[in-house]
C-alpha positions as CSV (number, residue, x, y, z in Angstrom):
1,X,0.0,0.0,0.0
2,X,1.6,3.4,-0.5
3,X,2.5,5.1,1.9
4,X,0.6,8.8,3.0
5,X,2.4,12.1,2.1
6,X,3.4,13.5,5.5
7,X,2.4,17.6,4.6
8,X,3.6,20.8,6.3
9,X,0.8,23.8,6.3
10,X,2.5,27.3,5.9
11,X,0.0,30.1,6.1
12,X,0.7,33.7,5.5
13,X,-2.0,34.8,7.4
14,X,-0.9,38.6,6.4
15,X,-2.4,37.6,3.0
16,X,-4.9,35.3,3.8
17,X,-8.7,35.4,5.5
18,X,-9.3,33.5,8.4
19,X,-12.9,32.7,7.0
20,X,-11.3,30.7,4.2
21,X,-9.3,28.0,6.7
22,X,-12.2,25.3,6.4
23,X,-11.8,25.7,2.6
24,X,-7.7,25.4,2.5
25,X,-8.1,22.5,5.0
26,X,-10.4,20.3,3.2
27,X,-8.2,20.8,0.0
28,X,-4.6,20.0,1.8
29,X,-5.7,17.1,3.6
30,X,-7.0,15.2,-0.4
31,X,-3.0,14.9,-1.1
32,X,-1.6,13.5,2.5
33,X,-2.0,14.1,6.6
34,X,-1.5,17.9,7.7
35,X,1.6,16.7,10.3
36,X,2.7,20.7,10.4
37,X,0.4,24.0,11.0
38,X,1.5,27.0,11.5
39,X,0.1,30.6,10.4
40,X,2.8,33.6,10.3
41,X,2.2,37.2,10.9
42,X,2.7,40.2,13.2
43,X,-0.2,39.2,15.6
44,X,-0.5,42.6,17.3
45,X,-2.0,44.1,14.2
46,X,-5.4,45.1,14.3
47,X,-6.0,42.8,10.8
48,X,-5.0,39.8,12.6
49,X,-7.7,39.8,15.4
50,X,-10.2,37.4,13.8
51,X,-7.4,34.8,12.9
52,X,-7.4,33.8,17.2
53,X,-10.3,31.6,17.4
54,X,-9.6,30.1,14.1
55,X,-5.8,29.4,15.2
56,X,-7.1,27.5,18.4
57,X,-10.2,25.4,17.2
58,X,-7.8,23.9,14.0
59,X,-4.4,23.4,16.2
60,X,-2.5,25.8,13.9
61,X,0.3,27.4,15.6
62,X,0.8,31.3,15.6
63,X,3.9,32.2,14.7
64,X,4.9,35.6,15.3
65,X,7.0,38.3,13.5
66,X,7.8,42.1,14.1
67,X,7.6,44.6,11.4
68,X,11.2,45.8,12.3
69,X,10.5,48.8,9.6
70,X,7.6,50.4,8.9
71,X,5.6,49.7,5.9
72,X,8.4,46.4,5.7
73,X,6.4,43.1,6.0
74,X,9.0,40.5,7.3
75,X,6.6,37.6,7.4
76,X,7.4,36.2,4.4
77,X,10.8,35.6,5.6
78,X,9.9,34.3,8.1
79,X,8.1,31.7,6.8
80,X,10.7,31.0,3.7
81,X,13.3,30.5,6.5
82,X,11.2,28.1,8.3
83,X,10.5,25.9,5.0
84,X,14.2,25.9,4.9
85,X,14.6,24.1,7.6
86,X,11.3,21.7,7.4
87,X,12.9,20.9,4.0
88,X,16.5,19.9,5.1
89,X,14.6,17.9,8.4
90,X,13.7,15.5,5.9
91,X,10.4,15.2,7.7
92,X,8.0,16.1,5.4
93,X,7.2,14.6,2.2
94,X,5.2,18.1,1.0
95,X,4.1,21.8,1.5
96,X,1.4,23.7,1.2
97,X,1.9,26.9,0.4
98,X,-0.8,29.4,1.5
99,X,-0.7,33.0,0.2
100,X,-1.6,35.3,-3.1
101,X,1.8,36.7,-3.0
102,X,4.1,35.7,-5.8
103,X,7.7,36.6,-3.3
104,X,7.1,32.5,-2.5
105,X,8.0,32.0,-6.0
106,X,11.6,30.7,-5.8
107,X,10.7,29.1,-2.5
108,X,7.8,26.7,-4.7
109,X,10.7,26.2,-7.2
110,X,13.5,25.4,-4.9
111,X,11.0,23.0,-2.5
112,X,9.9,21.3,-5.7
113,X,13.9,21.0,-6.9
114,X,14.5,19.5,-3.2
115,X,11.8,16.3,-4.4
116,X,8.7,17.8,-2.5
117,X,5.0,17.8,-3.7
118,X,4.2,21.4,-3.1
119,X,0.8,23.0,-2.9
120,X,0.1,26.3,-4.0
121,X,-3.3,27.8,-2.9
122,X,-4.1,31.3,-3.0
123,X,-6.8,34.0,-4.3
124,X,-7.8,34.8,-8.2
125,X,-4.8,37.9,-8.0
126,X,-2.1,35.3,-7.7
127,X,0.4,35.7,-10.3
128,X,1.3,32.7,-13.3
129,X,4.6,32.3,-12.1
130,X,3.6,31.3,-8.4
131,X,0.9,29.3,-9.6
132,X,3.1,27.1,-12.1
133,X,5.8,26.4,-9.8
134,X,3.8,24.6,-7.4
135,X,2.5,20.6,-8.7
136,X,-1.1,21.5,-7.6
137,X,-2.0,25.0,-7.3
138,X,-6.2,25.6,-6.0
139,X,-7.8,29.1,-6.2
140,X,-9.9,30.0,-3.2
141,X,-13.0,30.6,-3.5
142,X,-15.1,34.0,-2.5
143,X,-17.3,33.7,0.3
144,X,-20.1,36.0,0.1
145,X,-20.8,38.8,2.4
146,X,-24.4,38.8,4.1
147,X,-25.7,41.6,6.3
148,X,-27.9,40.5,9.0
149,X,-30.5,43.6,10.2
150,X,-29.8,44.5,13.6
151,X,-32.1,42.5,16.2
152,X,-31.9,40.9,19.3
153,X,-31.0,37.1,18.4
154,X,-32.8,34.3,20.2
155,X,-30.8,31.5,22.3
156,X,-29.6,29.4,19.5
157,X,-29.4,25.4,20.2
158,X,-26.1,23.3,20.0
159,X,-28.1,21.3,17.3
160,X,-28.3,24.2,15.2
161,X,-24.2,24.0,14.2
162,X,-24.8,20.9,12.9
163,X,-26.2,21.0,9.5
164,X,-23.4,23.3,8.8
165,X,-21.0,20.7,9.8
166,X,-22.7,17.9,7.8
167,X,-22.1,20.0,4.7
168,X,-18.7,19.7,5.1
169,X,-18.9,16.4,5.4
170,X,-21.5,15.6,2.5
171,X,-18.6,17.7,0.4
172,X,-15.8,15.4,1.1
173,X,-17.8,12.3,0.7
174,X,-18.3,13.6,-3.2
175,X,-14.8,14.4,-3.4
176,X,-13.6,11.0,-2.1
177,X,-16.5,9.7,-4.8
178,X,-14.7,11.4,-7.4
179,X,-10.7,10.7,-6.6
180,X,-11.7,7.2,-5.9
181,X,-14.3,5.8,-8.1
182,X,-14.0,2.2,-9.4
183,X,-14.9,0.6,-12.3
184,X,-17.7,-0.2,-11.3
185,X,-18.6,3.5,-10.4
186,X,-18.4,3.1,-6.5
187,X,-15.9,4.3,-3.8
188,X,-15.3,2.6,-1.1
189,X,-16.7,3.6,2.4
190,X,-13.6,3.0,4.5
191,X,-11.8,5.4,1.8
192,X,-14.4,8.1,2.9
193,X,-14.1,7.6,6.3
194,X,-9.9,8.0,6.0
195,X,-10.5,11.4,4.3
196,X,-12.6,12.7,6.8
197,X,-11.0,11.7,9.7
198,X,-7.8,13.5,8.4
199,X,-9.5,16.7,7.8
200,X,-11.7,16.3,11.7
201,X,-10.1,13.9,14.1
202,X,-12.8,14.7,16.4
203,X,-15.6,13.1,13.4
204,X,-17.5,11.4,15.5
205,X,-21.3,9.6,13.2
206,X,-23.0,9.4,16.7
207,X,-23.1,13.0,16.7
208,X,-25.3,12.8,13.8
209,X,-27.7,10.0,15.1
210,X,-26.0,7.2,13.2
211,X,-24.2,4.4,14.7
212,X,-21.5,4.6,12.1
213,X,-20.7,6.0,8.4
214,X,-22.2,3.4,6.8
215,X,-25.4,4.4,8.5
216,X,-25.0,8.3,7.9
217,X,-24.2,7.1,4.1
218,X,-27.3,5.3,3.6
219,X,-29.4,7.8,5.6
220,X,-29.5,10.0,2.5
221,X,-30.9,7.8,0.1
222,X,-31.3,11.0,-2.1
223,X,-27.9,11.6,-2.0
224,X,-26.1,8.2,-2.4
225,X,-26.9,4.7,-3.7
226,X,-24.5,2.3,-1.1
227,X,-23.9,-1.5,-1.7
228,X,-21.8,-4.1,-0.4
229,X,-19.6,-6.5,-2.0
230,X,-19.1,-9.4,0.7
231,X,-17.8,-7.9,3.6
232,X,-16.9,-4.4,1.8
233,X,-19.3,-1.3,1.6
234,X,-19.2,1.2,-1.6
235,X,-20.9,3.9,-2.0
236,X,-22.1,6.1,-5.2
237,X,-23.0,10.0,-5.1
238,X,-25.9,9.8,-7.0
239,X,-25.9,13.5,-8.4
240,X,-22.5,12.3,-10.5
241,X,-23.3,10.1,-13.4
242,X,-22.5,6.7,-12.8
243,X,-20.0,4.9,-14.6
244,X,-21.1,3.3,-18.1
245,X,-17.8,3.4,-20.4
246,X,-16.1,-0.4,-20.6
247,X,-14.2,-1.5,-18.0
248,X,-10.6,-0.3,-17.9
249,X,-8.2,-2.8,-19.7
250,X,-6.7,-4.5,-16.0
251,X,-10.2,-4.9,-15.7
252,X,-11.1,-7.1,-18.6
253,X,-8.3,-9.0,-18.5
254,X,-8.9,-9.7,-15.1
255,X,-12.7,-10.8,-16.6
256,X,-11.0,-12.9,-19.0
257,X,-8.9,-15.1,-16.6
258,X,-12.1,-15.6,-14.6
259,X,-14.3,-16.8,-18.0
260,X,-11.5,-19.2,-19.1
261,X,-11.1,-20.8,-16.0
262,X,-14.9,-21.8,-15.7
263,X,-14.9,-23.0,-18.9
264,X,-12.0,-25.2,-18.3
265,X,-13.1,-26.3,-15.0
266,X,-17.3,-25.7,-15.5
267,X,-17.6,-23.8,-12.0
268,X,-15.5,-22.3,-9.2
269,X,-15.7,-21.0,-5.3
270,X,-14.4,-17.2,-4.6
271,X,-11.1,-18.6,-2.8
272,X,-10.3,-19.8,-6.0
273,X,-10.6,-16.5,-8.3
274,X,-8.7,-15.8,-5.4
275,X,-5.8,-17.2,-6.0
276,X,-5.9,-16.7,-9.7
277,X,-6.4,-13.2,-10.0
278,X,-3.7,-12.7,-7.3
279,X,-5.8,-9.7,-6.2
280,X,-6.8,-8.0,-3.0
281,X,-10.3,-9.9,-2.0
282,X,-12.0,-6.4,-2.2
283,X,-11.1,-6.2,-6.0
284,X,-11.8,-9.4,-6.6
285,X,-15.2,-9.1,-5.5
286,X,-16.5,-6.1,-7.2
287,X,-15.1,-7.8,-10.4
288,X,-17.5,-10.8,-9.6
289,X,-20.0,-8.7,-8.4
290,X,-20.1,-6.9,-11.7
291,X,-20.2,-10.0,-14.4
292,X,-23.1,-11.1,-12.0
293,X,-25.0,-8.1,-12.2
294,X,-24.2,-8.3,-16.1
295,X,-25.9,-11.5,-15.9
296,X,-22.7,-13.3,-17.4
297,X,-22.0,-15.3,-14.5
298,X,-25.1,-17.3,-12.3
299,X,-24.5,-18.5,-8.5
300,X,-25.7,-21.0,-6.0
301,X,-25.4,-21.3,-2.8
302,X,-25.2,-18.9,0.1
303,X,-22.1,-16.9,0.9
304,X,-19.6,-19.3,2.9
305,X,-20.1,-21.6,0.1
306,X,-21.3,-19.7,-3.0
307,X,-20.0,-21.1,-6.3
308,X,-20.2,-19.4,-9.8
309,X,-21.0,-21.0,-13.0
310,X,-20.7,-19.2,-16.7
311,X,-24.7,-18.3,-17.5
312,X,-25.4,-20.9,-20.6
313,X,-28.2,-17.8,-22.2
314,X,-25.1,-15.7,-22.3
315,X,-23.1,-16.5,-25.5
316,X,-20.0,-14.0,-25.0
317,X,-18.9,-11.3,-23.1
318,X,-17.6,-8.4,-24.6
């Protein structure tokens, strides 16, 4: 299994919002775990108020830097120096870079030189140059401004957060549905449940009324089609078009072996497409799952001892 990129977060907070952290979050944590986070700026300015709740609730560490000269940002310094030494730690398999400013340039060039997957993300004003040195490079996205009319607000429930925080949540299961999708076009469950629990540690179903994410899956019928393949759950996110191309070429080879061994040996138990397609026992059962629901192959039995037969009204399989 490959191993999980091990990511340092560098915000300049200096040219970043604080409203926008959910947002850079979710999108660092699709290429590895966040090991590092740490924010830079000159804290005592007025601009960097609202970043002090946001700093605590997602474990990102303040770091803090004087403006020895007026009108003389030193942050990016700063945090170019402190790269410097993350990269020659040998630590970190990648960076995320977070800021509009193009200065961080030569640093995306020289981290990438140094073997690191670096990630760029930053506002539409960020410059070509910035934007090409860095592998993956996301544009934030503008969150719009609502005025409320001044009134006296009522005692808001706990409960009420939580719709908010299932959004979240419903976004990264489509993302997971889209990075992971097999041929079959499903994603596993347990690949869902990674990617969440890397961007909230503190994910918890029960919060949500469900027993577990297999539950809060199929409690939105409307949102997902689920299914399990022997002891394996997938899910699909139903407002993505399901897969209908032909299987990718591993694929049909891997439906060929299984065809020319029943007709040598006329029928076969799971252990043995098993050992034949020398494949994890996941894979191989979505790939019998799918010539079954194709109607090519027919079974009898129940699970522990379920054999598979070729279907005689099925001449060939394409």
């Amino acid at each position: 299994m490959e191993q999980e990129r091990k990511l340092a977060l560098l915000i300049d907070a200096e040219n970043t919002s604080a409203a926008k952290i959910e947002q850079i979050l979710r999108e660092v944590s699709q290429y590895g775990s966040i090991i590092l986070r740490r924010a830079y700026g000159n804290w005592r300015k007025e601009g960097l108020k609202s970043w002090e709740n946001t700093l605590m609730q997602h474990a990102i560490k303040p770091i803090q830097q004087f403006d020895y000269v007026s009108g003389k940002s030193t942050t990016d310094f700063a945090l170019v120096i402190d790269a410097m030494h993350l990269l020659y730690s040998g630590l970190y398999d990648g960076f995320a870079i977070v800021s509009s400013d193009s200065d961080f340039t030569p640093l995306a060039i020289h981290l990438r030189e140094g073997g690191k997957f670096v990630i760029g993300i930053g506002g539409e004003s960020t410059v070509e140059a910035f934007r090409k040195s860095c592998n993956i490079f996301t544009v934030l996205k503008e969150t719009p401004i609502r005025v409320q009319p001044a009134k006296v607000q009522p005692a808001v429930p706990v409960q009420k957060k939580q719709p908010c925080d299932l959004e979240k949540i419903h976004d990264l299961l489509e993302k997971v549905f889209q990075k992971n999708k097999t041929d079959n076009g499903y994603a596993y469950v347990s690949a869902a449940g990674s990617a969440i629990k890397k961007y909230d540690s503190t994910f918890k179903p029960k919060n949500y009324g469900y027993s577990n994410l297999n539950g809060l899956i199929a409690g939105f019928p409307k949102k997902y089609a689920i299914q399990r393949n022997g002891s394996v759950d997938m899910y699909r996110c139903l407002n993505q078009p399901q897969q209908t191309s032909k299987p990718g070429k591993n694929t049909m080879r891997h439906q060929k072996q299984i065809l020319e061994y029943l007709d040598e040996h006329g029928s076969a138990k799971r252990k043995e497409f098993d050992e034949l397609l020398q494949l994890q026992a996941s894979r191989t059962g979505v790939i019998l799952h799918d010539l079954v629901a194709e109607g090519v192959l027919v079974t009898d039995g129940g699970r522990q001892n379920r054999v598979y037969k070729r279907n005689p009204s099925v001449a060939d399989h394409a």
